[in-house]
SEGU-443153 format. One record per residue (C-alpha): residue number from 1; x, z, y. Coordinates in steps of 0.25 Angstrom, whole numbers, always signed. Example, Ala and Ser with C-alpha at 12.3 -4.5 7.8 and 13.67 -1.06 7.14 Angstrom:
<torvexs>
(1, (+49, +31, -18))
(2, (+55, +29, -4))
</torvexs>
This chain:
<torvexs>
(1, (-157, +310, +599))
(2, (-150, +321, +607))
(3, (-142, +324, +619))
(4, (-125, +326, +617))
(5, (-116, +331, +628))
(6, (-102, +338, +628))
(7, (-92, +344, +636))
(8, (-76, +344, +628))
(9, (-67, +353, +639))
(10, (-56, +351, +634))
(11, (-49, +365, +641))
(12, (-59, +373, +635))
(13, (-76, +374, +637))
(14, (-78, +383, +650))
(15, (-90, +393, +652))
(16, (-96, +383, +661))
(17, (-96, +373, +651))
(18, (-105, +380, +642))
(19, (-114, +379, +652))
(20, (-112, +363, +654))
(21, (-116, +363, +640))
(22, (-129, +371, +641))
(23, (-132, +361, +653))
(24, (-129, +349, +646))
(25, (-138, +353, +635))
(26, (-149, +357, +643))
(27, (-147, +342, +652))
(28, (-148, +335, +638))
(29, (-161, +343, +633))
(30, (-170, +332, +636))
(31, (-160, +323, +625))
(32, (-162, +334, +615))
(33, (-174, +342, +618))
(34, (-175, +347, +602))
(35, (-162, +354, +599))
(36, (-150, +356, +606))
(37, (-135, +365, +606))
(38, (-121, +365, +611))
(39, (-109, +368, +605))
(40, (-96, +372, +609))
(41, (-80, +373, +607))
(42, (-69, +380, +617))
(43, (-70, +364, +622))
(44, (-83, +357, +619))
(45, (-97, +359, +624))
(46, (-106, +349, +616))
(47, (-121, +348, +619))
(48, (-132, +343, +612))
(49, (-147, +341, +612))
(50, (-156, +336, +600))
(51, (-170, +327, +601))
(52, (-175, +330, +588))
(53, (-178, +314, +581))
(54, (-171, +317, +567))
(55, (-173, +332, +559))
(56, (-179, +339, +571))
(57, (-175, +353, +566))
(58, (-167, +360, +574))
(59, (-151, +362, +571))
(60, (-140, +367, +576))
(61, (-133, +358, +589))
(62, (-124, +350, +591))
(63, (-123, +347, +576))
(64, (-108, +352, +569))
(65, (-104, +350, +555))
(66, (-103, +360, +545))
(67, (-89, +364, +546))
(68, (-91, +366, +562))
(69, (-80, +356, +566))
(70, (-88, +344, +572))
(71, (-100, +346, +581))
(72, (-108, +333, +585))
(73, (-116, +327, +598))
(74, (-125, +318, +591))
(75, (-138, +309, +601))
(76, (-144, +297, +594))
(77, (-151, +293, +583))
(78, (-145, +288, +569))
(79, (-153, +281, +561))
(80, (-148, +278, +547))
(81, (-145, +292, +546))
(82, (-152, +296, +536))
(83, (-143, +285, +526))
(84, (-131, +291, +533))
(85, (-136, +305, +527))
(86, (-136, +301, +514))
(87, (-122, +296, +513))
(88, (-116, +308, +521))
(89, (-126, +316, +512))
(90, (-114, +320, +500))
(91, (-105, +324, +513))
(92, (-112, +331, +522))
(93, (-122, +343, +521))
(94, (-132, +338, +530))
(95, (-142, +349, +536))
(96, (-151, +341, +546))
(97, (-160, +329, +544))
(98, (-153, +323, +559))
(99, (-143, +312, +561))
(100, (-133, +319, +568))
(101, (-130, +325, +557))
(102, (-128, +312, +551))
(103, (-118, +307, +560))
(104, (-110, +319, +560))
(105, (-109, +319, +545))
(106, (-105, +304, +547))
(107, (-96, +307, +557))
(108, (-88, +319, +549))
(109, (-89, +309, +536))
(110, (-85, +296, +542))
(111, (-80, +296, +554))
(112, (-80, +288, +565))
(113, (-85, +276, +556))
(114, (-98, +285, +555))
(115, (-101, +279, +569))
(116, (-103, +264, +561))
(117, (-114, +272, +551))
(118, (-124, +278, +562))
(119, (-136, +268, +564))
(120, (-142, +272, +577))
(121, (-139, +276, +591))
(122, (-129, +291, +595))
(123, (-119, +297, +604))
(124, (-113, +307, +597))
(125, (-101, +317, +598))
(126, (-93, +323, +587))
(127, (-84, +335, +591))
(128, (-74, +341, +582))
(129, (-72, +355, +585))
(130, (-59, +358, +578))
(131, (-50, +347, +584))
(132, (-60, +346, +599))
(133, (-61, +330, +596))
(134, (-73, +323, +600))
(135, (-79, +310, +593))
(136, (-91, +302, +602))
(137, (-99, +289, +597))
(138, (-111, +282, +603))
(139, (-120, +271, +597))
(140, (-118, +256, +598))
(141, (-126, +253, +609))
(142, (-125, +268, +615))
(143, (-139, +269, +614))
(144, (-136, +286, +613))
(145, (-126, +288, +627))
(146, (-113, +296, +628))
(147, (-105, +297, +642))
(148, (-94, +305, +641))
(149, (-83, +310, +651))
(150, (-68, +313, +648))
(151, (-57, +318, +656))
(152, (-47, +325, +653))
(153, (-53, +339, +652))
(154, (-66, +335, +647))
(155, (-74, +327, +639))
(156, (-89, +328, +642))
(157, (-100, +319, +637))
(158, (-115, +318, +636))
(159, (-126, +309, +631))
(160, (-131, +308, +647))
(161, (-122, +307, +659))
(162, (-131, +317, +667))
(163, (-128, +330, +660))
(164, (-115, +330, +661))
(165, (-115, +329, +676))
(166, (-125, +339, +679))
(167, (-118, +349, +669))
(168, (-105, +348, +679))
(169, (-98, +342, +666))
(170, (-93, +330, +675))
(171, (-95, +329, +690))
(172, (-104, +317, +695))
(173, (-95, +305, +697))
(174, (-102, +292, +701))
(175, (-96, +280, +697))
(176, (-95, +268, +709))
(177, (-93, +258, +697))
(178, (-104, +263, +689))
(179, (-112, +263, +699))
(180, (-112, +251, +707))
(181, (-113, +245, +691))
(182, (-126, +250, +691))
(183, (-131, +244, +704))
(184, (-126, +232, +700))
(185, (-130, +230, +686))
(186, (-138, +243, +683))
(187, (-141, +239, +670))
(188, (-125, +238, +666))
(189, (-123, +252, +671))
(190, (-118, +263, +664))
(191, (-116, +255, +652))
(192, (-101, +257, +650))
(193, (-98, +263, +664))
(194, (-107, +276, +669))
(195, (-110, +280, +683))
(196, (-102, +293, +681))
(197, (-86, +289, +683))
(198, (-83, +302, +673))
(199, (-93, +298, +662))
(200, (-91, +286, +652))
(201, (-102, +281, +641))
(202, (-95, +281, +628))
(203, (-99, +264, +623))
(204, (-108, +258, +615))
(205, (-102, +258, +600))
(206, (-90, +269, +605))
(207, (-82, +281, +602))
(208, (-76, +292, +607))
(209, (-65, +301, +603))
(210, (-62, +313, +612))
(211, (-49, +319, +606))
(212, (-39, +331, +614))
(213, (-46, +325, +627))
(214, (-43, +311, +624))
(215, (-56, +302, +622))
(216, (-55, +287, +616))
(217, (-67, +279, +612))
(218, (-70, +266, +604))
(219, (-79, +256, +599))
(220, (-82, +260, +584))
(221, (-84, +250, +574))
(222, (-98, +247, +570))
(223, (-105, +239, +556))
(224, (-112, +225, +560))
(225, (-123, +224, +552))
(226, (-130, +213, +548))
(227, (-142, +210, +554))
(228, (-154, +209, +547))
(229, (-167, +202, +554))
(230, (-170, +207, +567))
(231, (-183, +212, +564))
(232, (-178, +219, +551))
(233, (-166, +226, +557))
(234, (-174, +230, +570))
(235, (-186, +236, +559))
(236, (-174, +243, +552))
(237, (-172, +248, +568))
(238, (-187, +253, +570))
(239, (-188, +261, +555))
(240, (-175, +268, +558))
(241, (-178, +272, +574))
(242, (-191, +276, +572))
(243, (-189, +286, +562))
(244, (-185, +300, +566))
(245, (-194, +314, +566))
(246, (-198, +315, +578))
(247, (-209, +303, +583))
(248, (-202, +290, +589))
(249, (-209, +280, +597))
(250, (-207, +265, +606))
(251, (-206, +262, +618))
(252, (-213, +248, +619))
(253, (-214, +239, +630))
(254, (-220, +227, +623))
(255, (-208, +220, +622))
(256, (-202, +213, +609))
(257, (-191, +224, +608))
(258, (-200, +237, +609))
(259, (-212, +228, +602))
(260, (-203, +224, +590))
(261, (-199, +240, +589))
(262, (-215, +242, +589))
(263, (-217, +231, +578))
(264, (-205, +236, +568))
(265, (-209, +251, +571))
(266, (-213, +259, +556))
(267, (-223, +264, +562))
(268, (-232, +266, +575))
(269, (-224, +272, +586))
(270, (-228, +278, +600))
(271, (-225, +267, +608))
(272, (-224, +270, +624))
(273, (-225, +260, +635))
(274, (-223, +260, +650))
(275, (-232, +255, +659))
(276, (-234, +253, +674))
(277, (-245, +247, +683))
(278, (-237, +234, +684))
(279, (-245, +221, +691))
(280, (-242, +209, +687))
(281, (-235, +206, +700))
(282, (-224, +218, +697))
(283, (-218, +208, +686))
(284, (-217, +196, +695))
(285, (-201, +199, +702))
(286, (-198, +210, +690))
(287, (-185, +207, +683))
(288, (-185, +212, +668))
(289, (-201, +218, +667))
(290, (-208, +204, +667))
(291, (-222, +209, +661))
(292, (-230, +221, +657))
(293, (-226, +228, +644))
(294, (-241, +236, +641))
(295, (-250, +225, +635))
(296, (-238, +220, +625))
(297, (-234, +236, +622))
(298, (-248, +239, +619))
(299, (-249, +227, +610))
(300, (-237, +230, +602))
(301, (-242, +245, +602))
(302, (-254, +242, +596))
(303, (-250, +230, +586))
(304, (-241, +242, +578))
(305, (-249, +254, +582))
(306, (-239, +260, +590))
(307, (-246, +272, +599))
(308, (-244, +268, +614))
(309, (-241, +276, +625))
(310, (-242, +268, +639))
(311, (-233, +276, +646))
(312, (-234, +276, +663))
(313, (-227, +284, +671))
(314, (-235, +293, +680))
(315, (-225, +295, +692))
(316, (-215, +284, +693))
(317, (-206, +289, +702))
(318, (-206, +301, +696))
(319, (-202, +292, +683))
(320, (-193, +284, +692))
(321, (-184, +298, +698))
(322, (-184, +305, +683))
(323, (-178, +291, +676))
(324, (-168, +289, +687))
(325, (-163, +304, +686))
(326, (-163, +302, +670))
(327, (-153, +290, +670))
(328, (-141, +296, +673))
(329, (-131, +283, +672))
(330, (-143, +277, +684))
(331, (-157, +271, +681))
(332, (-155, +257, +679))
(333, (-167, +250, +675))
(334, (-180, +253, +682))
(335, (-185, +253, +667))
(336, (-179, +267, +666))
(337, (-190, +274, +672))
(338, (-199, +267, +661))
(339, (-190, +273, +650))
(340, (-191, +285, +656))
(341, (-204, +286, +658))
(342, (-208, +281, +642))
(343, (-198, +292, +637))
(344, (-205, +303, +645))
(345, (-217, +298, +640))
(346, (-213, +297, +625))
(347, (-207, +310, +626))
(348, (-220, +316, +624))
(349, (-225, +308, +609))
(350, (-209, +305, +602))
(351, (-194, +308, +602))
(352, (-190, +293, +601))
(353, (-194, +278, +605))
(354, (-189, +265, +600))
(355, (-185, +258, +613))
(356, (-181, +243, +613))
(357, (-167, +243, +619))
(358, (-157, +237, +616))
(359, (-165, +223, +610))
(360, (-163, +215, +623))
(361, (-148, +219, +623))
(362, (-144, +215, +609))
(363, (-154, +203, +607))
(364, (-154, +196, +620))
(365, (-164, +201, +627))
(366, (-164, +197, +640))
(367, (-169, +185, +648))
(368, (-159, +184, +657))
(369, (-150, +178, +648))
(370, (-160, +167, +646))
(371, (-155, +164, +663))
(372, (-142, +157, +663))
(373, (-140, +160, +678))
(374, (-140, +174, +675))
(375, (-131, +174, +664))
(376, (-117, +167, +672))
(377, (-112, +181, +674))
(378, (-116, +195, +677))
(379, (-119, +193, +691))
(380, (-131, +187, +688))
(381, (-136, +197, +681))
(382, (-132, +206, +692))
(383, (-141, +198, +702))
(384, (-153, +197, +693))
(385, (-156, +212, +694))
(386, (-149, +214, +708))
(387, (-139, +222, +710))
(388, (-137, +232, +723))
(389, (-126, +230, +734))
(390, (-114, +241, +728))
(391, (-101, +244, +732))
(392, (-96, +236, +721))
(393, (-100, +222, +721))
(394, (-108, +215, +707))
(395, (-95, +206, +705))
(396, (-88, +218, +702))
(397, (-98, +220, +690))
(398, (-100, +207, +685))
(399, (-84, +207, +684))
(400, (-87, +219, +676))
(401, (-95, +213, +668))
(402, (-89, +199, +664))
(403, (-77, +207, +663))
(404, (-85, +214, +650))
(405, (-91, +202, +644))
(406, (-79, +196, +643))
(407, (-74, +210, +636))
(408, (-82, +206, +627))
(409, (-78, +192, +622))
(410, (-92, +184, +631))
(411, (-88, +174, +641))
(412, (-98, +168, +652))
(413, (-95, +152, +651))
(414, (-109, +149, +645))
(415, (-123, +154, +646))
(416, (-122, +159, +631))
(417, (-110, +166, +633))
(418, (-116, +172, +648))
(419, (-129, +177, +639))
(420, (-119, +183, +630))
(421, (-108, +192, +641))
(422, (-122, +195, +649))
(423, (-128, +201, +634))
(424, (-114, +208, +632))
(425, (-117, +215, +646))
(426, (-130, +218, +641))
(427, (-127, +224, +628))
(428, (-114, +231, +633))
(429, (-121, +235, +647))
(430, (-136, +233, +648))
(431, (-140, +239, +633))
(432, (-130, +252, +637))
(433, (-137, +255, +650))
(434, (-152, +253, +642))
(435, (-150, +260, +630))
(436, (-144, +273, +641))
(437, (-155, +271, +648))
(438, (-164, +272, +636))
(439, (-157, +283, +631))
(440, (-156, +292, +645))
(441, (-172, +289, +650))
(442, (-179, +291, +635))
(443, (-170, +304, +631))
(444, (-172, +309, +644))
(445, (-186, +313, +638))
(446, (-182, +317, +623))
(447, (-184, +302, +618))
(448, (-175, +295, +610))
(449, (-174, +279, +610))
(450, (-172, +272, +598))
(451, (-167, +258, +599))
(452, (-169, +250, +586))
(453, (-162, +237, +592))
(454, (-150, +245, +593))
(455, (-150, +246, +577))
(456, (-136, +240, +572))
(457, (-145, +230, +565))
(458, (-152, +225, +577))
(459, (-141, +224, +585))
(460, (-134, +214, +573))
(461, (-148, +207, +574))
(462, (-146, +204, +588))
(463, (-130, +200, +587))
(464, (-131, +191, +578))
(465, (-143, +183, +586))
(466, (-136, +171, +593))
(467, (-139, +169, +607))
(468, (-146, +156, +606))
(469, (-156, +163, +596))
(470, (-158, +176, +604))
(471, (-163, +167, +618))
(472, (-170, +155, +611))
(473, (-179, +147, +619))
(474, (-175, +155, +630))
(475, (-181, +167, +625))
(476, (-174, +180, +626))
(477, (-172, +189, +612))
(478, (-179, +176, +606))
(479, (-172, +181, +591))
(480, (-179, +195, +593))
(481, (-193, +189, +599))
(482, (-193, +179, +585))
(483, (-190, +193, +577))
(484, (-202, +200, +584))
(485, (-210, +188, +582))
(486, (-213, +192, +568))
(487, (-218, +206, +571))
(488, (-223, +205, +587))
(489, (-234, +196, +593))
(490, (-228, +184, +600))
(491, (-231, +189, +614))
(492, (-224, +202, +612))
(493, (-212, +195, +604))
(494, (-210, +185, +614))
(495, (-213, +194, +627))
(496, (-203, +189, +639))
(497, (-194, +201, +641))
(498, (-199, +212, +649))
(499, (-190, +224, +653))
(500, (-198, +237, +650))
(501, (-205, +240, +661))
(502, (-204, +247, +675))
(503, (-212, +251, +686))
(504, (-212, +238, +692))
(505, (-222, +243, +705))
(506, (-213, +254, +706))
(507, (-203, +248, +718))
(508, (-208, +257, +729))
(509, (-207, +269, +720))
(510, (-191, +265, +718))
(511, (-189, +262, +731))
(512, (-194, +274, +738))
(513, (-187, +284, +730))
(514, (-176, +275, +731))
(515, (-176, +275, +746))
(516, (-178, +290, +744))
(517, (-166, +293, +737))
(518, (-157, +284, +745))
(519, (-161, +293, +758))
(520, (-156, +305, +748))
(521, (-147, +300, +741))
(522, (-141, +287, +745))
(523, (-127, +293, +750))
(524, (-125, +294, +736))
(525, (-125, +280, +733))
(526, (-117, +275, +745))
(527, (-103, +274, +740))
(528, (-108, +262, +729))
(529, (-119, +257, +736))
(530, (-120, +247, +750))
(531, (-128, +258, +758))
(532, (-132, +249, +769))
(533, (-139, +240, +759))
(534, (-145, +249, +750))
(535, (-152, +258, +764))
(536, (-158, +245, +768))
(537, (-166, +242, +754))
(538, (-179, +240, +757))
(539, (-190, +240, +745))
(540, (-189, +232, +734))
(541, (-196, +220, +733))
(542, (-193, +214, +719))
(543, (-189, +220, +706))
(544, (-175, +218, +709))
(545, (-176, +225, +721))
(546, (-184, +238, +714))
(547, (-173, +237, +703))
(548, (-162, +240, +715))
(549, (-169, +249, +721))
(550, (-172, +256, +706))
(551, (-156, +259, +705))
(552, (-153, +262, +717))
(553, (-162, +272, +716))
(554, (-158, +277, +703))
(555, (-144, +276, +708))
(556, (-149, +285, +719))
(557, (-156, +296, +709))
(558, (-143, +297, +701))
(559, (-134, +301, +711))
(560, (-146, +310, +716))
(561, (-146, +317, +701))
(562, (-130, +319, +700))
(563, (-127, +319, +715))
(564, (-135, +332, +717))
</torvexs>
């Protein structure tokens, strides 16, 4: 897992940008805090930064092949790579133990059809130096980030958007689109369009080619496996993420998805998990965290001998201001904080954790597709989390999106085929905007997350689940509960869905510094915004209300962090 970034002038690298380089390799240090290097041609700067999971000798960076024409940016994880060695064995002399290495001897042997080969999650970028053309791919589900920029002089790119502002690479250009998106529908934004109107995220499953200035990108084609049982493609998952030489732990939260990852683990893992001094009354108006997650965490914990860490944080605010300064494409989810806050903590015992994204997305996870009033169209989804009064108005989006599902071949004329365009929107929207999140708040402290249900197997298991199977007897994910069933205590398998956890008590805490930065700030947000409205908030009074206030404020804090 590392930290890539680049800079391609097309005129010719100046002195200054030497200096960008340095700065983006020092701004990506907490990606890659155990190795790092830059290289350089008369017209590319190319940045990267090593943590250590595979062969933690140190080596030479960026990584070049032996004849010196190819350099590579490689962030991710691959993890069939050791069979992947063996067969590139006869034609490449290997001199490290690490998959990047791996995919760049795939690369150079088979091309772009290498892409197809690598189980696992990437961003990577493969610069030829003798013909100045540049190849970029990103996993499936885009689980490893890569926001680029391209203009005519330039093309400039980077595993996080923040760098490659603060390095004077590309001027801070706030999108009004992109931003009342994420006031709207927070948990849709920055999925396909980012807040930044000169940066663009290259797509889940894409390519780019960057040749004499001129940049294309495509789908590439991808194996469909078969799908074995769940629970025997999802242990395949577990024993391939959990090795690695450096230690790897869990985040568990007592749900079925992180306690089926606990259940299929080798071997016991150091398993952290958030807690707050919730009452029993904080649960009664909250939307998605419907119950405590400590008793069934420390249950699963100590069923598999898993070494527990209950993780608290001891100054939220100060946890609250560091997350939203992290995020850089806007805190979305009050959750956030409590990534953040588990990554800091893990830090100190591993270099990885097994998370349990992506399970709800790709197995029909969620219990508001059990409503049919929520499920006519996107609006209702809109007005179920609340949406704050912007510039441009929620039809505007919900346009948007019906305009996308039916892209995509899904139609709205029954409640099977609303549950299906709303899952489409979650998998091509809600599971990028997680799995970035993920990624941004956990490598912000040298943690890498692996995300076994992001496997090619598992991802079969859940596409070929009918609908009727996956929401029997009203039951959200009920194929993947019955799976569970055989390795989890009932109560635990069939758990009603809980979000993982936030500070539910902590609305005065959000509103106050809220309220504080809107006095220092709140010019700043004006032009997408209907001022009068958002001046006269008062404090919040249910868990919708906090949730406004939540990204408001973080709305606030990044224009504070690129504004200055």
């Amino acid at each position: 897992m590392c930290g890539i970034a680049g800079l391609i002038r097309y005129s010719g690298l100046t002195p200054a940008d030497h200096y960008r380089a340095a700065r983006l390799r020092s701004l990506l240090h907490h990606r890659g805090p155990d190795g790092d290097g830059l290289a350089f041609t008369h017209v590319a700067a190319l940045v990267q930064t090593r943590l250590a999971l595979v062969d933690p000798a140190a080596y030479s960076l960026p990584l070049q092949s032996l004849n010196g024409r190819y350099t590579l940016l490689f962030n991710g994880e691959i993890y069939n790579h050791d069979a992947l060695r063996q067969e590139l064995a006869p034609f490449t002399n290997f001199q490290t133990r690490t998959d990047s290495e791996v995919v760049l001897a795939a690369l150079l042997r088979w091309g772009h059809a290498a892409l197809s080969r690598l189980e696992g999650m990437f961003s990577l970028f493969l610069w030829d130096n003798e013909e100045h053309t540049g190849f970029a791919a990103v996993d499936p589900l885009s689980v490893k980030p890569f926001l680029y920029h391209a203009s005519e002089s330039q093309f400039a790119f980077s595993s996080e958007a923040g760098p490659l502002i603060e390095t004077d690479i590309l001027p801070f250009r706030p999108g009004e689109e992109a931003i009342c998106e994420y006031l709207t529908a927070p948990y849709f934004s920055g999925a396909r369009e980012l807040p930044f109107t000169n940066l663009r995220r290259l797509l889940p499953g894409h390519c780019l080619e960057l040749h004499n200035g001129r940049v294309t990108t495509a789908i590439y084609s991808l194996p469909r496996p078969e799908a074995p049982p769940l629970l025997t493609a999802l242990g395949r998952a577990v024993s391939s993420h959990v090795r690695a030489d450096s230690p790897v732990g869990l985040f568990l939260s007592g749900g079925v998805d992180s306690s089926l990852l606990a259940a299929l683990a080798p071997e016991p893992l150091p398993a952290f998990t958030i807690r707050y001094p919730h009452r029993a009354e904080h649960y009664r108006d909250a939307l998605i965290v419907t119950s405590d997650d400590l008793p069934f965490a420390r249950r699963v914990a100590e069923m598999f001998a898993h070494p527990h860490h209950i993780v608290s944080p001891s100054n939220f605010g100060e946890a609250l201001e560091r997350t939203l300064r992290t995020n850089d494409l806007i805190a979305a989810w009050e959750q956030e904080v409590s990534q953040n806050v588990l990554a800091h903590a893990a830090s100190a015992h591993v270099k990885a954790v097994l998370v349990g994204d992506a399970a709800d997305e790709t197995h029909y996870g969620y219990s508001f597709l059990l409503h049919p009033q929520r499920l006519t169209s996107p609006r209702q989804l809109l007005d179920y989390f609340g949406h704050l009064p912007v510039r441009l108005p929620a039809a505007h989006f919900v346009d948007k999106y019906l305009a996308f599902t039916h892209s995509q071949g899904h139609n709205w004329h029954s409640p099977d085929d609303q549950r299906l365009a709303i899952t489409c929107l979650i998998r091509n929207f809600w599971l990028t905007r997680l799995l970035h999140n993920g990624d941004i708040h956990l490598m912000a402290h040298g943690v890498e997350g692996r995300v076994p249900f992001a496997h090619p197997e598992v991802l079969a298991c859940g596409e070929q689940v009918p609908l009727s199977a996956a929401l029997l007897h009203g039951i959200e994910k009920h194929h993947l509960r019955s799976a569970a069933s055989s390795v989890l205590p009932p109560d635990i398998a069939w758990r009603p869905k809980s979000a993982l956890t936030k500070n539910l008590a902590a609305r005065g805490i959000i509103h106050t510094l809220f309220r504080k930065y809107w006095a220092s700030h709140g010019a700043l947000i004006e032009p997408y915004v209907h001022a009068n409205e958002v001046a006269a908030l008062g404090p919040p009074v249910d868990d919708r209300e906090a949730g406004l206030r939540f990204r408001l404020l973080a709305l606030l804090v990044w224009f504070a962090r690129f504004s200055s």
